[in-house]
PAMITI-426283 format. One record per residue (C-alpha): y, z, x; residue in three letters. Coordinates in steps of 0.001 Angstrom, whole numbers, plus 500000, padded with zeros to 6 digits. Layout:
BEGIN
   north      up    east   aa
       Y       Z       X  ALA
...
This chain:
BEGIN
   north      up    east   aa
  372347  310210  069272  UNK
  373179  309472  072904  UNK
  374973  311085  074906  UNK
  377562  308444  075496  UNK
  377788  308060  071109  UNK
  378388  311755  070706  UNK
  381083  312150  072958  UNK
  382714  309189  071011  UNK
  382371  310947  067846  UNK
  383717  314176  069382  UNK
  386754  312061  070663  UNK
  387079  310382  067213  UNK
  387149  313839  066210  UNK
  389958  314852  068352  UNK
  392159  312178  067410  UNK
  391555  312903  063357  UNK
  392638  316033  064300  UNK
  395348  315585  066275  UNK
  396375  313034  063223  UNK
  396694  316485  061354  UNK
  398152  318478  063426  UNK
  400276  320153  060953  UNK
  397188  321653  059175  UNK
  396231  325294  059199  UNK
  396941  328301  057796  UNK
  397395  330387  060526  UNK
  396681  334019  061449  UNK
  399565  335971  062968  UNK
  398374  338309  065604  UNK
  396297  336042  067434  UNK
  398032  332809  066894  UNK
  396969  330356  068814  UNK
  399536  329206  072204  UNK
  398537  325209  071655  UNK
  399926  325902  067858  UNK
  402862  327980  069204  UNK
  403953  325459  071343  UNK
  403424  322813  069136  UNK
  405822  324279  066954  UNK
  408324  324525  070073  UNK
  408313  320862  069932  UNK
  409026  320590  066519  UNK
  412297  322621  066950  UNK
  411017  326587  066585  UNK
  413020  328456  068337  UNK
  412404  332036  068428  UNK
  409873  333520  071070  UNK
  406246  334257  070237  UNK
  407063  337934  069811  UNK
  409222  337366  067258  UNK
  406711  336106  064998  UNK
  404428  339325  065316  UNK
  404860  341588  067587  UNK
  408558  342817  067948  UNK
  410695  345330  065487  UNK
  412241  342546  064078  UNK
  409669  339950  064350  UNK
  409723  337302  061173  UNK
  406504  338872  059382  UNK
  408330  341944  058738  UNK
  410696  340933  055851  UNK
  407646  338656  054254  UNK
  405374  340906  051861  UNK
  402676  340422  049628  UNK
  404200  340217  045789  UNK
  402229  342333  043185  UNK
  398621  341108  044725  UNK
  398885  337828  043443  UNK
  402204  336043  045122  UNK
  404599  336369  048429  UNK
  407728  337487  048427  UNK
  410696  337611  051493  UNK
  412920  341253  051421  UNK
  416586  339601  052540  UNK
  419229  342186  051920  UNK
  419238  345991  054413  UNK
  419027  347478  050590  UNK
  415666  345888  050221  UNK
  416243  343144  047617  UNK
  412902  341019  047536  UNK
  413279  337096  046819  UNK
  409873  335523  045123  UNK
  409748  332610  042151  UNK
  410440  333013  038477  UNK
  406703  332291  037632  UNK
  405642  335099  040118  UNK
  407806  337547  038670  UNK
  407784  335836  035256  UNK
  405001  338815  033438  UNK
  408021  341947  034806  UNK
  410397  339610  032502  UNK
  408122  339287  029599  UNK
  407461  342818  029715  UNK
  411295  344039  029275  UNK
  412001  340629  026598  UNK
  412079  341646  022816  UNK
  413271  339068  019946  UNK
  416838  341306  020315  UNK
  417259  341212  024300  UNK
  414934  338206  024999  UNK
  415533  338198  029139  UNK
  413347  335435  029228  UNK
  415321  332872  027490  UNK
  418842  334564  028523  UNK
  417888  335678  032022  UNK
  419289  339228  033177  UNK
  421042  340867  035562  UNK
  421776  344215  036647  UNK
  425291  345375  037047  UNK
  424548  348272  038907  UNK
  421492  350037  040796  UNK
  421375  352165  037676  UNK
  420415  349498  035572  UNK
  417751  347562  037516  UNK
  414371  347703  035284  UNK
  411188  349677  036745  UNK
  407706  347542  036217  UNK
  404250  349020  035673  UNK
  401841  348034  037853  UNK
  403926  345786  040386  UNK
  404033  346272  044430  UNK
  405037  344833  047603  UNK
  402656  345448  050645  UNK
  404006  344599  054100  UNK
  401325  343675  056635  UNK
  401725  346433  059522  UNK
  398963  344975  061798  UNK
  395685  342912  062186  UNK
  392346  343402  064503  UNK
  389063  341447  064716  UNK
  386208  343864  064665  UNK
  383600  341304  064257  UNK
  382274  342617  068129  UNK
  382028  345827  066795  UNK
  380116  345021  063662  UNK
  377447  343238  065481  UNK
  377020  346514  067537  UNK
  376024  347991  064665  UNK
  373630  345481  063610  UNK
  375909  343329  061268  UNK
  373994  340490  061983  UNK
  370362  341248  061180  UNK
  371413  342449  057971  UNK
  371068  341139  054106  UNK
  374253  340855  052048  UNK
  373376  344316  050410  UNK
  373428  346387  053929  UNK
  375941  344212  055434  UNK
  378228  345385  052309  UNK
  377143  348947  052532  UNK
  378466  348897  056073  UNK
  381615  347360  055313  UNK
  382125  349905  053049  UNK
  381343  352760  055556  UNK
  383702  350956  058133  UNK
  386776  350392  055989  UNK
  386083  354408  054644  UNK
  386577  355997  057781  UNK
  389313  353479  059349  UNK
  391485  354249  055715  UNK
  390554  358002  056539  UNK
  391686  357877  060457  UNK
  394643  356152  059453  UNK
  395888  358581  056803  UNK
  395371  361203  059151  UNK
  397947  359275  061194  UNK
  400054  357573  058228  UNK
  399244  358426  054674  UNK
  401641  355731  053546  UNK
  399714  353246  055461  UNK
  396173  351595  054221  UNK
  393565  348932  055112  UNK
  391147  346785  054545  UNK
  388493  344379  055684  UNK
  387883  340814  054617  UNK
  385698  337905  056054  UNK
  387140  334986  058013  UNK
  385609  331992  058796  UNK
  383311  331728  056011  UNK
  381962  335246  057210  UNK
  381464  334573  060987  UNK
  384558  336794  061641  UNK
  385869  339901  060148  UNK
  389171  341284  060517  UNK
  390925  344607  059860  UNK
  394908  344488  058241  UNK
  396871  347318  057996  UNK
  399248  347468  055332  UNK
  402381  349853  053644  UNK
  402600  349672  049853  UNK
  405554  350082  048060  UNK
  405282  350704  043959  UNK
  408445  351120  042734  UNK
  409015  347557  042630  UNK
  412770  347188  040009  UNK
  413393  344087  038321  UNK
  417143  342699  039590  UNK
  418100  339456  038503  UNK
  416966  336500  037291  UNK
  418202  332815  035611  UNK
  417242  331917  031970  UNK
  413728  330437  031823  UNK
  414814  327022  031170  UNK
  416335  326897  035095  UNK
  413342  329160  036610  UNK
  410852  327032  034817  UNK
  412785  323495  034751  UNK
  410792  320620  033884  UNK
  407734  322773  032405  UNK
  404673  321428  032182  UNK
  405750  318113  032154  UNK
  407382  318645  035965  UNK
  404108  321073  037191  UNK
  402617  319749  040334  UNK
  405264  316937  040290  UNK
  408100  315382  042429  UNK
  410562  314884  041976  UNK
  411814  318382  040982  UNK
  414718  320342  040223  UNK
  413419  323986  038966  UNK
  415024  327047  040197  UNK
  411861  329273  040419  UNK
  413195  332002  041768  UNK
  413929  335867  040446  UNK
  415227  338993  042257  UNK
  413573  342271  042382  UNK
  414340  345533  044775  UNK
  412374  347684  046520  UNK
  413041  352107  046284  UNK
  411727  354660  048352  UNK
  411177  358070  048870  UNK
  415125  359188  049613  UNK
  413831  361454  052393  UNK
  411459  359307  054251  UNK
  412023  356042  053239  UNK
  408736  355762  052339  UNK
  406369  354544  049178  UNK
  406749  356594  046282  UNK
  405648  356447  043133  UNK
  408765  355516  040343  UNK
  410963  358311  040085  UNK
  414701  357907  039039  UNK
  415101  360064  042593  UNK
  413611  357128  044368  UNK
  416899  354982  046058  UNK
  416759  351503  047701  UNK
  414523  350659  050806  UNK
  416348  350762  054137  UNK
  414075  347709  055874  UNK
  413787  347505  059638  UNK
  414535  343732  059450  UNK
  415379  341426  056811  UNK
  415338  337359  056559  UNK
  418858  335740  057381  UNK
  420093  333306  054850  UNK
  421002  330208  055997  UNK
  424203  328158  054472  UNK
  423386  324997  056979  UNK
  420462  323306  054847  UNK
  418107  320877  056809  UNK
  417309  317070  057637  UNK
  414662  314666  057319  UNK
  412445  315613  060092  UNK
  413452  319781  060869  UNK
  411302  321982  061388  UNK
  410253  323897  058496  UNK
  408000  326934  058302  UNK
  406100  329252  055492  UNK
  404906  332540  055888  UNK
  402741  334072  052998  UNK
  399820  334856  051498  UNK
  397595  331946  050698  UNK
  395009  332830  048413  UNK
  391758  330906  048415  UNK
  390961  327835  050163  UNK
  387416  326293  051100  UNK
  388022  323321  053606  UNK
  384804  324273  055032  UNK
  382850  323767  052223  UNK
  380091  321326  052239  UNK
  379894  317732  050236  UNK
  377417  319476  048258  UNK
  380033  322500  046856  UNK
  382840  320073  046434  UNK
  380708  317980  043966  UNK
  379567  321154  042481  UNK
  383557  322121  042142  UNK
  384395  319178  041213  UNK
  381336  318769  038107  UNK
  380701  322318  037189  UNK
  383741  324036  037741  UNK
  387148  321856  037166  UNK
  385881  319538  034746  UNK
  384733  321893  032216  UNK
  387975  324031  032775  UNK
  390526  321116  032472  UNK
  388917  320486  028980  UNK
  388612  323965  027604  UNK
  391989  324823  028795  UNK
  393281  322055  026982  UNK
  391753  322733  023999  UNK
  393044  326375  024024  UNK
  396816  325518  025126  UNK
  396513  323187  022144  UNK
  396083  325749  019716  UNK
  398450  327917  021817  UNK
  401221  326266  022169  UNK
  401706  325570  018265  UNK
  401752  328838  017122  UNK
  404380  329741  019975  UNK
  406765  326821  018997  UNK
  406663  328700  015292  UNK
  407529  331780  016161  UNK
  409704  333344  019062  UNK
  407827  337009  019139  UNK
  404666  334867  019387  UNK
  406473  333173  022453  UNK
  407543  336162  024061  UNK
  403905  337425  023935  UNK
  402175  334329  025385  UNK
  404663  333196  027854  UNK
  403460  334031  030602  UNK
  399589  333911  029403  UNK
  400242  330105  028222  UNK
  401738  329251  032128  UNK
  398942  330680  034002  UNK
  396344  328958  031906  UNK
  398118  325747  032106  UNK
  398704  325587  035654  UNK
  395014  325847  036343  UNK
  394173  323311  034044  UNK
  396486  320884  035416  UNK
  395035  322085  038978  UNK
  391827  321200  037914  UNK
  392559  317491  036299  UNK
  394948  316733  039744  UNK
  392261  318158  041984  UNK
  389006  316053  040472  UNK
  391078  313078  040488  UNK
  392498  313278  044464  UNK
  388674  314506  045290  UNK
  387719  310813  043354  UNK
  390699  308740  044914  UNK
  390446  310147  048665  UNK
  386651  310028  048582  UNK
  386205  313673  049781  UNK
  382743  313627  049011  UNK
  381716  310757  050950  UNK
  384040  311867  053830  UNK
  382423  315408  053919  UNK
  378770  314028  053736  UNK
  379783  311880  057081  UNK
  381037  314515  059256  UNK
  377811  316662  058236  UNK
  376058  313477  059232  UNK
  377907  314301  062719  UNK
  377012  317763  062536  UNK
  373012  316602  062066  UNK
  373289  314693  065112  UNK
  375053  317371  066976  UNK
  372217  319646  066178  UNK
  369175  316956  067388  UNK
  371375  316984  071038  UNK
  372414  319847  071509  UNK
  369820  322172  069669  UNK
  372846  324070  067772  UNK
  371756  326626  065106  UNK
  368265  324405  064852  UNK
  366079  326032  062346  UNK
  369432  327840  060875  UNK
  371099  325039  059096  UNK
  369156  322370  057324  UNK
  371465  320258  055089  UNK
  368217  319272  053287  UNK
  367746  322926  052376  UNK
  371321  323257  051152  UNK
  371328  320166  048757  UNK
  368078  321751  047255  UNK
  369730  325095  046780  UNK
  372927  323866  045248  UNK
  370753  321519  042526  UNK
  369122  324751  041905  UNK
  371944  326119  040457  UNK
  374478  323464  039531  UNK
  373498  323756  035680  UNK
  373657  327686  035549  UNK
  377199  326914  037183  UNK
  378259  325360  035153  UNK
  377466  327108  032117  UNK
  378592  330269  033867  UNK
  382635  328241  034261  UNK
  381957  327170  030708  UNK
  381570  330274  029161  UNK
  384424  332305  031463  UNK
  386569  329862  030325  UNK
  385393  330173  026357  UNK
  384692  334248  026049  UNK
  386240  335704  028993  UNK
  390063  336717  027935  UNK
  389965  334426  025915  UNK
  392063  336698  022995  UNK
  392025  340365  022268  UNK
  388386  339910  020170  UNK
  386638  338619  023044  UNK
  388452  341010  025356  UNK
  387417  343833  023094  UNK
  383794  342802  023016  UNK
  383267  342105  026390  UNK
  384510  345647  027095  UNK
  382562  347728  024564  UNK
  379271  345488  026419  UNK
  379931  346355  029337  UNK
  380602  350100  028435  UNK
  376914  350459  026847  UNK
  374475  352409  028106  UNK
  371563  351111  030372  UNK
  368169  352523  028713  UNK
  367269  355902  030834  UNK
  370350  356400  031934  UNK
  372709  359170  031161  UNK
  376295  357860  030889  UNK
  379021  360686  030513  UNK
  380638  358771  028384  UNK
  379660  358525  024416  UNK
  382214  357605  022667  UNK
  385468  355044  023395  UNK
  388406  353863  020996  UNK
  390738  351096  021424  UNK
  394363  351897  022224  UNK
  396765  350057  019428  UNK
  398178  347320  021995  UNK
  398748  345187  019053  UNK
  402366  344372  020498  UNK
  400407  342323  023379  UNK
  398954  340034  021278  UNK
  398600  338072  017802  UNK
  396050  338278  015385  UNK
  396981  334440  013658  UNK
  396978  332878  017006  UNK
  393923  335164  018664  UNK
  391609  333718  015440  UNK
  392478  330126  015673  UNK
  391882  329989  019498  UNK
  388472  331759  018976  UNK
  387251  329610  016511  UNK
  388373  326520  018368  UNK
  386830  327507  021681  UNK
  383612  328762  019281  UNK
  383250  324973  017973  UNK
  384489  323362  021587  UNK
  381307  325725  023118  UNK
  378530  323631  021152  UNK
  379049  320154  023528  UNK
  377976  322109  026724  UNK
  374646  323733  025458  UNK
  371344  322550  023269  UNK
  371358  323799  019931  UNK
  368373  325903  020649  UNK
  370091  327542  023744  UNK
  373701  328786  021530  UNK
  374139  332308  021208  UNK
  372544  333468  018525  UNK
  375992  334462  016313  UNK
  375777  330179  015675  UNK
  372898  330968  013816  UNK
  375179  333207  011345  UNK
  377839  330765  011723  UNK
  375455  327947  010056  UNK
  373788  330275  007452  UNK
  376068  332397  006069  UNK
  379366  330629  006409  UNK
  378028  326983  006093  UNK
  379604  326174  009617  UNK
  382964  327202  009127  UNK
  383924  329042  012182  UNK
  387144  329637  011174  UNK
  385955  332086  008306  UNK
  382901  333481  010542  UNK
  386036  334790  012835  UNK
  387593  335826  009995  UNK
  384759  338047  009269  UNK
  384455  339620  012597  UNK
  388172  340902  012690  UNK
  387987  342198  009170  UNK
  384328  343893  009250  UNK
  383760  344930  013221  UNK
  384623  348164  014359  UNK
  386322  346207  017665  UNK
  389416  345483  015709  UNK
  390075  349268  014724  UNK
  392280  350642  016962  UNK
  391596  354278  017907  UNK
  388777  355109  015846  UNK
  386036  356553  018119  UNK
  383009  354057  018476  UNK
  379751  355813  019639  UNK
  378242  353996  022474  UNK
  374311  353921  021063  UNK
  372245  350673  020295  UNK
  371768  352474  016854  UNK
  375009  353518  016172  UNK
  376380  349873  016354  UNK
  373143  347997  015107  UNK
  374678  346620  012000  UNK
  378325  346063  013400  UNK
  379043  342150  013909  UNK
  381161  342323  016812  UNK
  378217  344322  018967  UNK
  375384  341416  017906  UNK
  377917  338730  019025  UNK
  378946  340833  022257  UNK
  375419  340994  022900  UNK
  374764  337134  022175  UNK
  377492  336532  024721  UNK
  375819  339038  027479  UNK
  372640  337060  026922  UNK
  373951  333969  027665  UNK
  376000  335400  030483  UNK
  373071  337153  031772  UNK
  370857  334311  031924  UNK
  373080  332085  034019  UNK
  374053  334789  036429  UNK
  370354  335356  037106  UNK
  370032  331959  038560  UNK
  373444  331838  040305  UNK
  372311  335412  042177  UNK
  369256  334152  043298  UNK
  370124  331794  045658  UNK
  373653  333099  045995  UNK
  373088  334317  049207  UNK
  370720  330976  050563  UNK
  373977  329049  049915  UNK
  376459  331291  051526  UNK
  374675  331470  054825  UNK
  373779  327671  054870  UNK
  378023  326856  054049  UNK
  378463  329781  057089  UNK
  375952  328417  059480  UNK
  378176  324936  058216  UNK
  381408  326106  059625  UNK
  380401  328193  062624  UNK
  378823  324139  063861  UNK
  381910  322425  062650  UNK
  383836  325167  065039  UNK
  381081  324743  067924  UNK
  381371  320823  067443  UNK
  384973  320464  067764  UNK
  385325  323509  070319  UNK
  388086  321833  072729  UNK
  390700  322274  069113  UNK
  392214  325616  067715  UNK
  390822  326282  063977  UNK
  391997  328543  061551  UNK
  390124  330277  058471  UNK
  390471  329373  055278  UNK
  392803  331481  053193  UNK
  391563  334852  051398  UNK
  395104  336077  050572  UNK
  396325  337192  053936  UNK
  399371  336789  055736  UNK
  399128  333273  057164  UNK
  401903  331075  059435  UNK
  401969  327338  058600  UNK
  404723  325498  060187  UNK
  405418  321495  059567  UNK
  408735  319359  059020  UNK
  411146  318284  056438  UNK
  410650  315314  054787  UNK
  409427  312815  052198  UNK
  406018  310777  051318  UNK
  405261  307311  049500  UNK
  405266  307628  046066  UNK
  404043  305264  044412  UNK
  404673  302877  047435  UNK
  408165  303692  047554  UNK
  410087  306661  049622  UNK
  410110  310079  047457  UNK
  413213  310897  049425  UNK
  412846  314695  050738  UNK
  415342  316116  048534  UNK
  417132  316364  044711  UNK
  420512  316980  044211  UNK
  422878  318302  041120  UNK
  423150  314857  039608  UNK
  419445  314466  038915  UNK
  419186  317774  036939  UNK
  422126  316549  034782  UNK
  420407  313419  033986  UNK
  416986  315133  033107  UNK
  419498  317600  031202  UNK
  420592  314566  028645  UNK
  417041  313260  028683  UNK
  416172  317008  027158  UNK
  419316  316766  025117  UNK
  417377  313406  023678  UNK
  413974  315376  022800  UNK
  412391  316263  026024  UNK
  411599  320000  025190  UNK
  410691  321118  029214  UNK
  414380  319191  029940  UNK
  416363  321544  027824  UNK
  418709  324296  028681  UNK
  421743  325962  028253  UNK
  424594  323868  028063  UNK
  426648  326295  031037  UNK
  423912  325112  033486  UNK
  424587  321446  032876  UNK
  428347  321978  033063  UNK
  428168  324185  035889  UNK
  425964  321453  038086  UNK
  427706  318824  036526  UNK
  430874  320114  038561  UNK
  432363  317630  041427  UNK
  432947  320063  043981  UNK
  429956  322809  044753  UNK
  431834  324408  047642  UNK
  430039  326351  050355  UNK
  426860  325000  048291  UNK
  427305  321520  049695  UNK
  424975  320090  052074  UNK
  427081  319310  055227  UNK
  424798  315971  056390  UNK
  424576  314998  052721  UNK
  428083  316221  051023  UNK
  426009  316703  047934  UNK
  424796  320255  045999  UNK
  420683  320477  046796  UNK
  418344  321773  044768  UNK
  414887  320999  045847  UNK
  413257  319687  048783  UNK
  409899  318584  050221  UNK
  408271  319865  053750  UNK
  404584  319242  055169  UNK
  403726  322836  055132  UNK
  400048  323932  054378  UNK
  400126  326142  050839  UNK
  398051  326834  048312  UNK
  398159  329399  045470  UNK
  399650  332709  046563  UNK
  401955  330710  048546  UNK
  404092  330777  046012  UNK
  407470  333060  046371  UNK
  406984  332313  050749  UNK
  409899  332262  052581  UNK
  410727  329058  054064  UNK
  412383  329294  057412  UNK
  413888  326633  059873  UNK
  413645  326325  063270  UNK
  416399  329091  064046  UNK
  414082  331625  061800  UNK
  416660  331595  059222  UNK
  416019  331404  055265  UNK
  416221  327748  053483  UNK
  414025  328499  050576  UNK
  411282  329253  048721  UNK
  408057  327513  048580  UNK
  406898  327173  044339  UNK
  404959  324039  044249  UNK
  402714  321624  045591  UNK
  402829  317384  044581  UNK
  400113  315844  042738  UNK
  398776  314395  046266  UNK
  398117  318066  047944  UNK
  396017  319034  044313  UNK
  393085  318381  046587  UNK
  394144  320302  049405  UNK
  392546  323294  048801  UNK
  389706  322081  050176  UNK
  391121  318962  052548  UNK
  394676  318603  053407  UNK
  395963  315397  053986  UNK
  399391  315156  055864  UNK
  400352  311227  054602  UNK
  400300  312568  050852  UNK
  400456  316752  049834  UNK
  403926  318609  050277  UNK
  405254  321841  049506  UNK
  407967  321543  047216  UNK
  410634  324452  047798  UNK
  414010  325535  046074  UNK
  416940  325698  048324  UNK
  418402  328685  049241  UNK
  421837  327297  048316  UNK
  420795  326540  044974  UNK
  419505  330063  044133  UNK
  422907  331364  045577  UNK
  424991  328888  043844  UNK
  423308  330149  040183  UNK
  423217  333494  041428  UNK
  427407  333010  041815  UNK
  428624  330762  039287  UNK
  425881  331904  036636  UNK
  425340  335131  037142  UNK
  428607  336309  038840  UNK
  426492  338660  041052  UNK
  428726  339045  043036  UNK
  427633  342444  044810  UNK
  424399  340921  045602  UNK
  425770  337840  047167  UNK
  427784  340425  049695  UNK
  424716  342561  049903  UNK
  423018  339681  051466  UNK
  425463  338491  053283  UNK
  426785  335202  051795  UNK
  430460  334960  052411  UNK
């Protein structure tokens, strides 16, 4: 390319990117000024300190929600605002057919009678360093993947042990950035005794179900209330003890009464949890192929089977809530993501900025001899069918139901020949109030049958073989078989981990089948695992080095992140999606649900309560009506959900829950015309929180007059 071409690409570059502005999820600490002041213009008000750096900077009352959501702590007692869906497994867990919290919704009365939950945590982010520099003086660079992981593991041991001689409440640890060209070190303080507070009846935290999910417009209250406690003489973590009294935060997020307009500035702050906008056109159309197709149909299969058995019985229900949502809002990920990658052309627009990137290289000489786009399409062919057979099975065997759970275990819990395991013997725990047996079957069996379209007949595991000869093809009595004859199914009778020992047991030979399979697939994938991830680095350190003059941010890898937009609406469907919902429109879904519409449903109070003509201090001042929902720009993806929404004052309007069809795709290429975040409004979680719940101790707590 000539000289005079390139630098018209690179300015065609600048002015797509300037046309997206609003992209980025953005690292705190070392945010950059151009985005800062960007956000000035928008209407931010607060200084750069007080995003970061001071005692009551903004990231302070924003935490990371049980490793898998955000949350925002908003009260000096340390109550913790996230979503209903986030919090929705703490609810399950304390729901029984007799006090079913989940349908009813709960709250606590008192401190006293706020519910303790295994296994949940908030972690606030103390602080964040790049030590990429000092990796590279130790020879990061010249290493394989297996030394460069060694080291990262020697490096994150001894910062954890230097800062426990400092802080033992504090810990660390070390994660790539930028595909791996950057590495950075976050500090964090964990708090474990995480109590569940309040929340609305699942038919207002999860409004408009499935049918709603990744939708707009929308008018679910996803939100549920939790506290933190702490050690009552340092105000530390501590593990659960009825001792342990409420957290006395340093800061807290404001609520704000005064809503928002079309155009405000609107911010998130959360943890994001994976995003590859990076990636090359050769990943996406192995995501897009191997991955989400396969998923979207086995999923659906599965909730099939899933869903009727929970409709017949409410204990069944109460046990596959929350397993039923999670697996359903992936597979609707997956169908809205494959068709925006389709509609948008990702593909084809990928494959011509990496035909920029080529020509880049031939002028300037840029990592020539280090990435070869030729090499990477070979690499990815290599493995696309092992791929997907690898997504196909997860998505069949992997918990999948207790059986396949069980087996999977027991597997990996064998012996390697020559080696000599401690361990000899395992049992099973009785868990059998987690799951049911009826339901467990009928998905295996379906998933069993589903399994046969993806492979050959001479490549099934071999248990097909014993499906065909012995039960004549009926997989539903082969699985029958297997819970009534393995030992898996026997809860705490002592299996002996030997290849002899379990020879003739049914549920070891299918385990093994399973590992076979598993094995084989995985063997491919690892060999040229670590070809393809230094080919897609080499890809983003040029895409960086190409358009050098912009700021760029790293995709997500659950760490805090900053993205910062306006309020406001989209075309939908060639018509304006307005940027908000109000009272009236639940009311009319609720006599739509009242009509059939089973994800439209719910308690009669909630339609009479927003069906009132006068919301009070709920009403929007520019509108005069009661707001429930409303759209923004903001960058999210998954672990975004729960994240504070602030406007331009720093104040609380909401929380983010949900993304529209149009942003299914942005996960790996955001598009500002089309993808929103959909939020709840911070009036409307008051306003149930009052009139529902008659809370009102934690209304004063927080400081809603």
């Amino acid at each position: 390319m000539k000289k005079k071409n390139l630098f018209l690409a690179a300015a065609l570059a600048l002015s797509s990117a300037a046309a997206h502005a609003d992209e980025g999820m953005w690292t705190l600490y070392n945010l950059p000024q151009a985005v800062y002041e960007q956000m000035k213009s928008y209407g931010f008000t607060p200084s750069y300190d007080q995003l970061y750096k001071s005692e009551d900077a903004i990231k302070n009352a924003v935490v990371n929600f049980s490793g898998y959501c955000s949350g925002v702590v908003v009260s000096p007692d340390g109550l913790v605002f996230t979503n209903h869906h986030c919090g929705f497994e703490a609810i399950r867990s304390h729901s029984t057919v007799e006090h079913d919290y989940m349908l009813n919704g709960f709250y606590a009365k008192t401190f006293e009678e706020e519910l303790p939950n295994k296994d949940m945590f908030v972690s606030f982010m103390v602080d964040q360093k790049d030590i990429t520099e000092m990796l590279a003086q130790r020879g990061f660079n010249e290493m394989n993947n297996e030394q460069r992981e060694k080291l990262l593991n020697e490096v994150e041991n001894q910062m954890i042990k230097e800062l426990h001689e400092q802080d033992p409440s504090l810990d660390l640890e070390i994660k790539p950035f930028y595909e791996g060209n950057k590495y950075y070190a976050t500090t964090y303080r964990t708090f474990r005794d995480l109590r569940l507070v309040f929340t609305i009846p699942k038919s207002m935290g999860k409004f408009g179900g499935e049918t709603d999910n990744w939708m707009w417009p929308r008018q679910t209250c996803d939100y549920s209330v939790f506290r933190i406690y702490a050690d009552p003489k340092t105000n530390g973590p501590a593990a659960y003890s009825k001792d342990n009294v409420p957290y006395k935060p340093k800061h807290w997020a404001k609520v704000s009464m005064d809503g928002y307009k079309e155009g405000d500035f609107a911010m998130t702050i959360g943890y994001p949890g994976s995003t590859e906008r990076y990636l090359s056109s050769y990943g996406i159309r192995e995501m897009r192929d191997a991955e989400n197709a396969p998923r979207a149909q086995i999923r659906g299969v599965k909730q099939e089977v899933m869903i009727r058995h929970m409709r017949a019985d409410e204990a069944v229900r109460i046990k596959y809530d929350s397993k039923y949502a999670q697996s359903s809002n992936y597979w609707k990920n997956s169908l809205g993501m494959n068709k925006c990658i389709d509609s948008v052309g990702i593909i084809r627009q990928k494959a011509d900025f990496e035909d920029r990137i080529q020509e880049y290289q031939k002028w300037t000489g840029y990592l020539k001899g280090k990435l070869d786009f030729e090499k990477m399409k070979n690499l990815y062919a290599t493995r696309f069918d092992a791929d997907k057979l690898s997504t196909v099975w997860r998505e069949t065997f992997a918990r999948t139901g207790e059986f396949n759970t069980r087996a999977l275990t027991l597997i990996g819990m064998m012996p390697e020949k020559g080696s000599k395991k401690a361990k000899t013997t395992y049992s099973f725990p009785d868990n059998s109030e987690e799951w049911d047996a009826a339901l467990d079957k009928d998905v295996q069996a379906a998933l069993i049958d589903n399994f046969r379209q993806y492979v050959a007949k001479e490549d099934l595991p071999e248990f097909y073989k014993t499906i065909e000869k012995q039960f004549g093809g009926d997989t539903r009595k082969y699985v029958e078989w297997l819970w009534s004859t393995s030992v898996l199914m026997k809860s705490g009778k002592k299996i002996k981990l030997s290849e002899k020992a379990l020879a003739k047991d049914p549920g070891y030979q299918y385990a093994k089948a399973l590992k076979a399979v598993y094995d084989k697939c995985r063997g491919v994938i690892n060999d040229v695992r670590e070809a393809i991830e230094e080919q897609e680095r080499y890809l983003c350190d040029a895409k960086v080095r190409y358009e050098q003059e912009l700021p760029h941010y790293s995709d997500a890898n659950f760490t805090m992140r900053l993205s910062y937009g306006q309020v406001g609406g989209y075309l939908l469907g060639g018509e304006p999606s307005g940027y908000y919902t109000d009272a009236s429109s639940i009311v009319r879904k609720m006599e739509a649900g009242e009509k059939g519409i089973i994800d439209y449903q719910a308690e009669p109070v909630m339609k009479q309560l927003l069906s009132s003509p006068d919301f009070g201090k709920y009403t929007d001042k520019t509108t005069g009506k009661m707001q429930l929902c409303f759209l923004t720009n903001n960058d999210i993806t998954g672990g975004n959900s729960g994240s504070p929404m602030f406007d331009g004052n720093g104040n609380l309007i909401g929380l983010a829950f949900d993304g529209n069809w149009d942003s299914l795709s942005s996960d790996i290429w955001f598009d500002k015309r089309l993808a929103r975040c959909i939020g709840v409004d911070i009036r409307y979680m008051l306003f149930l929180m009052d009139k529902w719940g008659n809370a009102e101790r934690l209304l004063k707590e927080i400081g809603v007059k």
